[in-house]
C-alpha positions as CSV (number, residue, x, y, z in Angstrom):
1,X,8.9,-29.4,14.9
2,X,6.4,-31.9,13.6
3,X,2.6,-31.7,13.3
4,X,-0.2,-34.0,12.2
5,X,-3.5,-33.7,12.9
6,X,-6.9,-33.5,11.0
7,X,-8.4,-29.8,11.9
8,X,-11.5,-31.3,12.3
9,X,-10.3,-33.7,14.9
10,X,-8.0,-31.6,17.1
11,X,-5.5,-28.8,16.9
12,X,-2.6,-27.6,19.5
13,X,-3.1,-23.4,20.3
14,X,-0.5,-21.6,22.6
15,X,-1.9,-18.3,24.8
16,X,0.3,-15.4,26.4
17,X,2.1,-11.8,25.0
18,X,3.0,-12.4,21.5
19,X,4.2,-9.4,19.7
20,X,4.9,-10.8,16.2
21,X,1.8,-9.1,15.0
22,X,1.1,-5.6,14.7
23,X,-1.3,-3.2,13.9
24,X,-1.9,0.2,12.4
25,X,-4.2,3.0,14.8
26,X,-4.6,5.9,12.4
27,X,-1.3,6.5,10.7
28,X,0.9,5.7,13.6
29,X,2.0,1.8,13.9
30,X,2.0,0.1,17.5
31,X,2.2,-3.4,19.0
32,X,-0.6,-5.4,19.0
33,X,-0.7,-7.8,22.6
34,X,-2.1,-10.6,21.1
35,X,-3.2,-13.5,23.9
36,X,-4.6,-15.9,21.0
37,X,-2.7,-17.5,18.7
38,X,-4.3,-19.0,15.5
39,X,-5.2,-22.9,16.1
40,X,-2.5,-25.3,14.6
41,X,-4.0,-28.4,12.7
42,X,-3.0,-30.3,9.4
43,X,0.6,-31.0,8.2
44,X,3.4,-29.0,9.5
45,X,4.6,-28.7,5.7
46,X,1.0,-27.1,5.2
47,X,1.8,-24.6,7.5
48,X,3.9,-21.1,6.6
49,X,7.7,-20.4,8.2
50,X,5.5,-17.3,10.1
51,X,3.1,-20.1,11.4
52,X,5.7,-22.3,12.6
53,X,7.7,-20.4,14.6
54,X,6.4,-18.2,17.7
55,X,8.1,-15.8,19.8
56,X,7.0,-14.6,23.1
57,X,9.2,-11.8,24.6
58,X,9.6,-11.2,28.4
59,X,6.7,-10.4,30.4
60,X,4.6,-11.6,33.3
61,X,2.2,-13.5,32.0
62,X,3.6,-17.0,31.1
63,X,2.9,-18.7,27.4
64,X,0.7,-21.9,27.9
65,X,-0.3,-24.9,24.8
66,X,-3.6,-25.9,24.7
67,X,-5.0,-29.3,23.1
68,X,-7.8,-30.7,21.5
69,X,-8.5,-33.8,20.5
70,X,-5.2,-36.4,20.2
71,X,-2.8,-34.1,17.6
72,X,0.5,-36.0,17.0
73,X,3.4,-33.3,17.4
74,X,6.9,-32.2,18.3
75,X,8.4,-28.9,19.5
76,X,11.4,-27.2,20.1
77,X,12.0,-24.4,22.3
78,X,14.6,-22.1,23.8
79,X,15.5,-18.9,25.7
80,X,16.3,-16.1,23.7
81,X,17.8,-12.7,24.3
82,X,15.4,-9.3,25.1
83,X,16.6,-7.8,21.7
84,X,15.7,-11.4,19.8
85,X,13.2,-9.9,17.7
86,X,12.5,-6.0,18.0
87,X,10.6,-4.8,14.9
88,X,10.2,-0.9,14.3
89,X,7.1,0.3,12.3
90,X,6.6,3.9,12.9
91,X,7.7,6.7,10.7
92,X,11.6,7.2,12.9
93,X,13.2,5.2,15.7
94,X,16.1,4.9,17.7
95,X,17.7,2.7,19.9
96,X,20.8,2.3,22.3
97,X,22.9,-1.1,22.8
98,X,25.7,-1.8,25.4
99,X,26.5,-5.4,25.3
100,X,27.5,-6.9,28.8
101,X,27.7,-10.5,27.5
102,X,27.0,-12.7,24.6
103,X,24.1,-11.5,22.7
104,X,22.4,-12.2,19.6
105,X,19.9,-9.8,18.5
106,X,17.7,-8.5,15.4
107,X,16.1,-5.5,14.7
108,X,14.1,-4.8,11.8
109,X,12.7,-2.1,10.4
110,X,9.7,-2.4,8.1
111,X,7.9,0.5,6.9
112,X,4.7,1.2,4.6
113,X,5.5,0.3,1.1
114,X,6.4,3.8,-0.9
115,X,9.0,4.5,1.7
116,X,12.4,3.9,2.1
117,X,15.2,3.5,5.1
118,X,17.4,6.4,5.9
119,X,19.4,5.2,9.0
120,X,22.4,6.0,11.0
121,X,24.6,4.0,12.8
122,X,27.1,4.5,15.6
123,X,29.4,1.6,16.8
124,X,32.4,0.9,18.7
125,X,34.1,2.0,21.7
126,X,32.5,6.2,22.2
127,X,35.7,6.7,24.4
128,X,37.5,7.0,20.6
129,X,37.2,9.5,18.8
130,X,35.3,8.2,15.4
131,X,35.5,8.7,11.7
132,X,33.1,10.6,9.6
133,X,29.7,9.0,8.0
134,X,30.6,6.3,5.8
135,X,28.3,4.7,3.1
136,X,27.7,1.0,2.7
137,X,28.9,-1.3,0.5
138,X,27.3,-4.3,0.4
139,X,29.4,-7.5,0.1
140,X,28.2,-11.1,-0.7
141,X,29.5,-13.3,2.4
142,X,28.3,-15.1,5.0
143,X,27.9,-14.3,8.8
144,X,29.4,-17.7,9.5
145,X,32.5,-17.0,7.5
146,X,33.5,-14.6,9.3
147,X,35.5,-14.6,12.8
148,X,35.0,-11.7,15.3
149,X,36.2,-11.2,18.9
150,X,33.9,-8.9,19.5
151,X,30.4,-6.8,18.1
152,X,29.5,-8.5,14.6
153,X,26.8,-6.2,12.8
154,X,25.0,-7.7,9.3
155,X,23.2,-5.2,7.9
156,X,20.4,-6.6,5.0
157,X,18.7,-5.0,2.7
158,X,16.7,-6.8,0.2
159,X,19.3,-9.5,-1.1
160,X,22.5,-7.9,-0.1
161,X,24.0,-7.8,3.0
162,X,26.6,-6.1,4.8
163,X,28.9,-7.2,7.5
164,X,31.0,-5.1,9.9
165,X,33.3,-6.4,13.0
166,X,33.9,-4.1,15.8
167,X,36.4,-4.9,18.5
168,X,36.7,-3.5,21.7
169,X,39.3,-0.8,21.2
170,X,37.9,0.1,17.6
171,X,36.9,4.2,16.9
172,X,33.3,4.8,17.3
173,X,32.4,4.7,13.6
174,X,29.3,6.2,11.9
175,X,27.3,3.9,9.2
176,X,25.0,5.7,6.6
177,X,22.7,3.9,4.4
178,X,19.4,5.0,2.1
179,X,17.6,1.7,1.2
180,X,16.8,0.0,-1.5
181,X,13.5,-1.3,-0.3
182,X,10.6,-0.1,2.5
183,X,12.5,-2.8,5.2
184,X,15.9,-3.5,6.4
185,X,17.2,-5.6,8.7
186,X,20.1,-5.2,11.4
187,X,21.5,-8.3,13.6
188,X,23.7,-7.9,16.0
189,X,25.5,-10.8,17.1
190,X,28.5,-10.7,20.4
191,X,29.9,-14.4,20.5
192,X,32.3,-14.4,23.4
193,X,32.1,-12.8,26.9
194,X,33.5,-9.1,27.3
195,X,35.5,-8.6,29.9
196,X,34.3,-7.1,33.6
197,X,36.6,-3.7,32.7
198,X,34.4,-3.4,29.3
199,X,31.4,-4.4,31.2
200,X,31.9,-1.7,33.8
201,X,32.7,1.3,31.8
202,X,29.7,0.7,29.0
203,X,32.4,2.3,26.6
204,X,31.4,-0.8,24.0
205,X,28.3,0.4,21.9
206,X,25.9,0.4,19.4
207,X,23.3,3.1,18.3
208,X,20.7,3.3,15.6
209,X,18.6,6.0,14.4
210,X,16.5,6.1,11.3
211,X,14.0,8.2,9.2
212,X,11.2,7.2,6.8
213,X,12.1,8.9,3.5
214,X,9.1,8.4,1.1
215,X,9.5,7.7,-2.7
216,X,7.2,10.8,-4.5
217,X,6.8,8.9,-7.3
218,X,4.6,6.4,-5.4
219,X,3.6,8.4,-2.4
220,X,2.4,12.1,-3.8
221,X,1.6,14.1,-1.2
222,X,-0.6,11.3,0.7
223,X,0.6,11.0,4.5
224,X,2.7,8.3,5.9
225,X,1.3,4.7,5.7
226,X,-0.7,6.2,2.2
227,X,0.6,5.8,-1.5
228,X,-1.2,7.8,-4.3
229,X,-3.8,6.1,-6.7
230,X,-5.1,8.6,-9.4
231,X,-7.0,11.5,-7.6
232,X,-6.5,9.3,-4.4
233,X,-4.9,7.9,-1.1
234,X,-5.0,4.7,-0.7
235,X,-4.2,2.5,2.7
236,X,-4.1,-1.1,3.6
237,X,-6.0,-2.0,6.8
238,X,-4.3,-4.6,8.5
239,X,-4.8,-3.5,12.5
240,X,-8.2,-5.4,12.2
241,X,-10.5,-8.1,10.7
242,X,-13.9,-6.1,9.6
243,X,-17.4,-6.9,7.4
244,X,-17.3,-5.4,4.7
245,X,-20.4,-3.1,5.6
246,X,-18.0,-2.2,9.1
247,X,-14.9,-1.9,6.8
248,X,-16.8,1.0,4.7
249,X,-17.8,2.6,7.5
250,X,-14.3,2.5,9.1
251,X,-12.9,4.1,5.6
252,X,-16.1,7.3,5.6
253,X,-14.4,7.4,9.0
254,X,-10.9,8.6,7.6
255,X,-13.0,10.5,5.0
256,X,-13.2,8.0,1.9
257,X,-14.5,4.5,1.0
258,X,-13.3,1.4,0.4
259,X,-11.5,1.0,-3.0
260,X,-12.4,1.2,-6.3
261,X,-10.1,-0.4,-9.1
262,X,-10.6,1.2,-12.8
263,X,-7.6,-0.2,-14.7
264,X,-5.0,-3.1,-14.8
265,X,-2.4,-0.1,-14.0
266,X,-4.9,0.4,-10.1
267,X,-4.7,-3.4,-10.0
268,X,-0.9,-3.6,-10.1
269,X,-0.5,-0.5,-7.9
270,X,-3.0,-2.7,-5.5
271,X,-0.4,-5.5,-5.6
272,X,2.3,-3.5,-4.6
273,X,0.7,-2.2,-1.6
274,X,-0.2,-5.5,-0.6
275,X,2.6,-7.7,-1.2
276,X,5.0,-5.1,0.6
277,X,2.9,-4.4,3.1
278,X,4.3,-4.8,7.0
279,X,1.5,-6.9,7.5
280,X,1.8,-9.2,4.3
281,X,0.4,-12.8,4.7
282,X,-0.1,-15.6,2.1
283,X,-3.4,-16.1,3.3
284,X,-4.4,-12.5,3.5
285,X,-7.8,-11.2,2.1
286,X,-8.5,-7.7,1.8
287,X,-12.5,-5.9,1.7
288,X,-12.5,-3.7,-1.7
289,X,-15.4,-1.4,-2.7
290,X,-17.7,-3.5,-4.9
291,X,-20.8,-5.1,-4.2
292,X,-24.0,-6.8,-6.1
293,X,-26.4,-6.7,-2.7
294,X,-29.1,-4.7,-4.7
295,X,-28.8,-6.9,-8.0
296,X,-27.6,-9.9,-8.2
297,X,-24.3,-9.7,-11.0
298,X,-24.7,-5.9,-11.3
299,X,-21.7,-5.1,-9.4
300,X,-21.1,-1.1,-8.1
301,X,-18.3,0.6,-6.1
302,X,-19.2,2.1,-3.4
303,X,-17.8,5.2,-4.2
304,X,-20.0,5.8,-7.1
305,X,-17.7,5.3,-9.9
306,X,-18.9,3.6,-13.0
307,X,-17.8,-0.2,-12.6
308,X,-15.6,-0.6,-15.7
309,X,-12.9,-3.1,-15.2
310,X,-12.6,-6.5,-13.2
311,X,-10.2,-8.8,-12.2
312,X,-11.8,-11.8,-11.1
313,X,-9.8,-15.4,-10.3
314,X,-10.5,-17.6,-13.9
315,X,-9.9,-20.6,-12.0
316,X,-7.1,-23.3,-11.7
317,X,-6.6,-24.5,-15.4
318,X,-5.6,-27.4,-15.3
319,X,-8.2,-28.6,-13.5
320,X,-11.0,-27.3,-15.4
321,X,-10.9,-23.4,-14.3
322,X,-12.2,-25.0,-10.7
323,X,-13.1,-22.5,-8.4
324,X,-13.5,-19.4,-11.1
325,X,-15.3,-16.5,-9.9
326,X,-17.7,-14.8,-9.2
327,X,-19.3,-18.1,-8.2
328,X,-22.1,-16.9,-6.3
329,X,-25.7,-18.3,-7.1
330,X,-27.7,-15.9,-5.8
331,X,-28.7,-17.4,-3.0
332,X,-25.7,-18.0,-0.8
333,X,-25.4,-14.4,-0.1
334,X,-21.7,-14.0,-1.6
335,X,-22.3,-10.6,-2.5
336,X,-19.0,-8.2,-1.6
337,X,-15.5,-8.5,-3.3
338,X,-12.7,-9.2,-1.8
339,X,-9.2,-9.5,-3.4
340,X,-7.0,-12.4,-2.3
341,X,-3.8,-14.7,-3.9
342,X,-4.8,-18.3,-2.1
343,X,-7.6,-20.1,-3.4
344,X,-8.8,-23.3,-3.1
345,X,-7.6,-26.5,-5.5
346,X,-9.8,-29.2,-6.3
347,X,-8.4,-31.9,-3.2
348,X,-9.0,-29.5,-0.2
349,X,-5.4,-27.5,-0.5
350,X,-4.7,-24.0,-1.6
351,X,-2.3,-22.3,-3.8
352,X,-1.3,-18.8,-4.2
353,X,-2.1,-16.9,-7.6
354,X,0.6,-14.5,-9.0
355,X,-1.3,-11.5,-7.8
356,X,-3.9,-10.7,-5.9
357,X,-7.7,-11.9,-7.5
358,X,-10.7,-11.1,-7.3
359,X,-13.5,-13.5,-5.1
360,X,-16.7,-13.1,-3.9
361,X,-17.8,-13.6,-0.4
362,X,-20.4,-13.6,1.9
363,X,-20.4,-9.9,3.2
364,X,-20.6,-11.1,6.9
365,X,-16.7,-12.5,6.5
366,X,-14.2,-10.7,8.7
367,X,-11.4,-9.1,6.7
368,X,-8.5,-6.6,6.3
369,X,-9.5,-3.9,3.9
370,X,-8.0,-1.4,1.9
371,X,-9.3,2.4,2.1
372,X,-9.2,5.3,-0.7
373,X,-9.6,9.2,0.4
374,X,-9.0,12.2,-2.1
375,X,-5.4,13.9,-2.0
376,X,-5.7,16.3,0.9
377,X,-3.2,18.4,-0.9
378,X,-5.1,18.2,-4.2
379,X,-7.1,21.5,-3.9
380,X,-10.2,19.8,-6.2
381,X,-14.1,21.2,-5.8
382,X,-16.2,18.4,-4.7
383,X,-19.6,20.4,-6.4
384,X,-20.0,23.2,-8.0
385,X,-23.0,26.0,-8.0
386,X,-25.4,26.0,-10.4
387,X,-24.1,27.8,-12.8
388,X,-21.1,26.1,-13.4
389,X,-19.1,28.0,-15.3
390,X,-15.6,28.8,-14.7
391,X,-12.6,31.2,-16.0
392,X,-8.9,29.7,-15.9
393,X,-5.9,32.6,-15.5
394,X,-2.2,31.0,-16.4
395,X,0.2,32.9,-15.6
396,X,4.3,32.8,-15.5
397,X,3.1,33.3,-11.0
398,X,0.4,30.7,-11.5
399,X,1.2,28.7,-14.5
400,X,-0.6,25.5,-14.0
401,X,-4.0,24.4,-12.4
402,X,-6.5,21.8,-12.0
403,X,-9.8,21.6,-13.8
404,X,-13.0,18.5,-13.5
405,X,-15.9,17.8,-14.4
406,X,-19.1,19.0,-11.5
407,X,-18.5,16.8,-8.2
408,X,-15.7,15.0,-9.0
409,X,-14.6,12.3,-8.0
410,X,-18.0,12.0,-7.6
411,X,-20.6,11.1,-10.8
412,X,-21.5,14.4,-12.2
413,X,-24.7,15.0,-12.4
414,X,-27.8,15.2,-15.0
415,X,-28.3,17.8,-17.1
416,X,-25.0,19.7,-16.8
417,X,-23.6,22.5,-19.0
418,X,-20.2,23.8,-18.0
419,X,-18.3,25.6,-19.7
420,X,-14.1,26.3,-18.9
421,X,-12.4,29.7,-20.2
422,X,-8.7,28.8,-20.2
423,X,-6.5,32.4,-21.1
424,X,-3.0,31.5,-20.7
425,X,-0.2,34.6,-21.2
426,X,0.2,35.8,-24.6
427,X,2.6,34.0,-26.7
428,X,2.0,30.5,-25.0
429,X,0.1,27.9,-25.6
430,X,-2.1,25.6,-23.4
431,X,-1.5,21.5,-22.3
432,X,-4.3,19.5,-21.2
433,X,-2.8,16.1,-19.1
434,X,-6.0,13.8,-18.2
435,X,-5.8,11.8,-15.4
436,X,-9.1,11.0,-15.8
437,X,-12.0,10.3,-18.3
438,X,-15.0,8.4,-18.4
439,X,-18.1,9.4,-19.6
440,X,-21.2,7.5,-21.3
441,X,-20.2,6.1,-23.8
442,X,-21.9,6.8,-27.5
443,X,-20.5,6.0,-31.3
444,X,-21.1,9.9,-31.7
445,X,-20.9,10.9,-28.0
446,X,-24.1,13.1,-28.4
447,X,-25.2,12.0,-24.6
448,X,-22.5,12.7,-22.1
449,X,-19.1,14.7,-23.7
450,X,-16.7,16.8,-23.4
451,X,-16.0,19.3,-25.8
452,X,-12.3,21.0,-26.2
453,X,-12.1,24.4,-28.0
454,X,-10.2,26.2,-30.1
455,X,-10.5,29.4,-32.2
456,X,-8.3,31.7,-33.9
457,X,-10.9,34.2,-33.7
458,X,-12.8,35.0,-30.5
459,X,-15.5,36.2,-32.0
460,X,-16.5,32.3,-33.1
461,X,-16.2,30.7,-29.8
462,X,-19.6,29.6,-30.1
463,X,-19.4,28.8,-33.4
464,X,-19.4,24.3,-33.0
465,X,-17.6,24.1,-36.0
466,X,-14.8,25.3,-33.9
467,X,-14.5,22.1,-31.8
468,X,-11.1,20.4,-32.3
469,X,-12.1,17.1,-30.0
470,X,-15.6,15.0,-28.8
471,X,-14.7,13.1,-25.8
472,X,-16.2,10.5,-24.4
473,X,-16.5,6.8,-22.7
474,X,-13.7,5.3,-20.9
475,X,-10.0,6.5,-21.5
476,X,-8.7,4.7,-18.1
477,X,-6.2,2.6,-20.1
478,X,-4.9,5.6,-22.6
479,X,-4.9,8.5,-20.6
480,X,-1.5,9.7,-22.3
481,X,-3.2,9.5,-26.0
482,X,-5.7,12.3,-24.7
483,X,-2.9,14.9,-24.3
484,X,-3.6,18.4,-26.1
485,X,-1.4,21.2,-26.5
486,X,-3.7,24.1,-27.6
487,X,-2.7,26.2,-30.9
488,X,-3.0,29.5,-29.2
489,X,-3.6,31.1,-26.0
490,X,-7.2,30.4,-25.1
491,X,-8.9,27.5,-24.9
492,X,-12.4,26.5,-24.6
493,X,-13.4,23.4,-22.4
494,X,-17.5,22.0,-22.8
495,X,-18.7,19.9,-20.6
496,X,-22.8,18.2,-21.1
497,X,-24.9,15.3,-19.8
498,X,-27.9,14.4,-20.9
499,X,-30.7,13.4,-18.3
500,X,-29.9,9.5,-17.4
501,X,-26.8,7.7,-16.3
502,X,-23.9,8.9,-14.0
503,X,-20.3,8.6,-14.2
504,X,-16.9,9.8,-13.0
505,X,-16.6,12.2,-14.9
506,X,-13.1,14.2,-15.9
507,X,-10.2,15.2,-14.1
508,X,-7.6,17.0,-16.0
509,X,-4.0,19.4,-15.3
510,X,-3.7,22.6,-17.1
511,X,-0.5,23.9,-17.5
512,X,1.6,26.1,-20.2
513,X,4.6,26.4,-22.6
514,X,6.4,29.3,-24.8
515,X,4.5,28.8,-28.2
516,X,6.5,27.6,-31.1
């Protein structure tokens, strides 16, 4: 192929059913029928291996190039088979294949990062009585060095690969494999013709079923197409190009905002997502939740949370931190943050960051967007009454539970007194596990706090000189340094705000141990 042409004085665009893109509709994935194709312009070594090769599957309405302006180029095409390029999305899929001729075919299986591949595989003649399941193990070779008269499977995952010849005759065999990774691929190649008796009994075949089996640690108990970010789910949005104003609506729709990013530790769980993501593109940008539209520079999430940590692009270095943000002047209306890798170099070409960065843009822009919704399994209060008060039981039937701060993950609210009773069974002790803290902060914290407890007589609960810890501002990067484990029984948790300024608040699991 071979491409030159200045985008602003032509490009070359093809029309008709491409399914190489895809898109998400609530948490089940489907095909998107795309009849546009993005415009082709510039170098051909400007353009990414996705960009420069198209596939358009059978169907009745017949691809067609359009041209503008006088772009120099060259193409190559070709018929391919009907199992060319099958990709499978959803959370389990199956599919049946009885070659009748030569074939050369490739099925992939990519799934929401957080989850991995459990698949099963039947192949060979099913007149034959088979073999029982049989794990994987992956070889280093290559599907040219190897010579079959017959059904050639590779099976990929990640970096290693796996290769299998089947010839007519063979025992149905049965393939297991657990992946390494959230996408595996299977090609299926069949070099020579089969004979007419093969042909006619479809006793040559190939089945494939599979299962998503997600990782705990990085799921929780969010649904499929969700991984778990502090007290939330979070989703990339790749099924459509939003404003940001649309994309925030679209996440209150599924019952949460756009994102909010409160540590390097959300930031490289934010990478992940992204950069396994089904939908992953170099020139991706994704909506998060911050915005300056009521102050220029005084950046909030949308969510309410107190904005407390940034990653924002520094710039190219060697070229004088060109294009650092945020770059906006105020009057150019660049007032929504989006996170991206490519930015722009100083002579009119990109180049992709390490991670994804932070950039400012105009809030009208169209882009993917990543959504965050509490834990539906995560059995939190959004508000409390009142009088906020509240007595904790442990016991050896109930020995662990979940106690916050009033409305989180909301900003708690002015003027608060709350006060915790934790009683855990005699002879054990109470542990407190943060996985959240930010409050105002203060040298002293005398404006907002929290207050932990601890008396080894009752009668001087209310006696302050009982306190064992004054909490306050932002613990988001040492969470694990906050860790109590009480010295008795009962424990005494305080929370107080004064009358001005809103944060998250605390989120913290209670749970118990045999004392010592």
């Amino acid at each position: 192929m071979k491409l030159n042409v200045p985008c602003s004085k032509g490009f070359m665009k093809f029309s008709g059913l491409n399914e190489s893109h895809h898109s998400r509709q609530e948490d089940s994935y489907v095909y998107v029928k795309s009849h546009k194709q993005t415009p082709l312009c510039g170098k051909l070594e400007e353009l990414s291996e996705e960009e420069r090769h198209i596939y358009f599957p059978s169907s009745h309405i017949q691809p067609a190039m359009h041209l503008r302006g006088n772009p120099v180029f060259a193409i190559a095409y070709r018929l391919v088979d009907h199992c060319y390029n099958v990709t499978f999305l959803s959370t389990n899929g199956s599919f049946e294949l009885r070659p009748n001729s030569q074939l050369q075919c490739t099925y992939k299986i990519f799934l929401p990062y957080g989850n991995r591949v459990v698949l099963k595989m039947w192949v060979g003649d099913t007149t034959v009585a088979g073999s029982s399941g049989t794990g994987i193990n992956f070889q280093d070779s290559r599907n040219d060095d190897i010579n079959c008269e017959g059904l050639l499977t590779e099976l990929q995952d990640g970096s290693s690969s796996w290769f299998h010849c089947t010839k007519i005759g063979h025992e149905e065999r049965q393939i297991e494999l657990v992946s390494r990774q959230n996408r595996v691929v299977l090609k299926v190649t069949v070099r020579n013709p089969l004979s007419d008796q093969v042909v006619s009994t479809g006793t040559f075949a190939m089945r494939m079923s599979y299962h998503a089996e997600p990782i705990e640690s990085v799921v929780g108990v969010c649904e499929f197409g969700w991984i778990k970010l502090r007290q939330f789910c979070i989703s990339a949005m790749e099924g459509v190009k939003l404003p940001w104003r649309q994309a925030e609506i679209e996440c209150a729709r599924k019952d949460g905002h756009l994102l909010s990013l409160r540590s390097e530790r959300d930031q490289t769980v934010l990478d992940n997502l992204l950069m396994n993501s089904p939908g992953y593109r170099d020139d991706n940008a994704y909506w998060i939740g911050a915005s300056d539209e009521s102050h220029e520079g005084d950046f909030k999430w949308t969510d309410g949370l107190p904005f407390s940590y940034s990653n924002w692009f520094p710039g190219w270095p060697e070229y004088g931190n060109y294009n650092h943000q945020p770059n906006d002047d105020g009057l150019s209306e660049q007032d929504c943050v989006e996170a991206r890798r490519m930015f722009a170099l100083t002579h009119a070409s990109h180049r992709l960051a390490t991670t994804f960065m932070w950039n400012d843009r105009d809030c009208s822009t169209p882009n993917y967007f990543v959504c965050e919704r509490l834990q539906s399994k995560d059995p939190l209060e959004h508000s409390w009454l009142p009088n906020c008060n509240r007595t904790v039981f442990l016991s050896r039937d109930q020995p662990k539970s979940l106690v916050s701060s009033p409305g989180f993950p909301r900003q708690y609210p002015d003027n608060a007194n709350c006060d915790i009773d934790i009683t855990a069974t005699p002879g054990f002790r109470i542990i407190l596990d943060f996985e959240e803290l930010v409050l105002e902060n203060e040298s002293s914290c005398s404006y907002d706090y929290l207050l932990i407890m601890e008396s080894f007589n009752d009668s001087t609960w209310n006696n302050m000189s009982t306190s064992t810890k004054r909490l306050c501002g932002d613990w988001s990067a040492k969470l694990k340094l906050l860790r109590y484990v009480s010295h008795t029984s009962k424990l005494k948790l305080r929370f107080s705000s004064d009358y001005s300024h809103h944060f998250g608040g605390f989120k913290a699991r209670v749970s118990m141990e045999i004392g010592k």
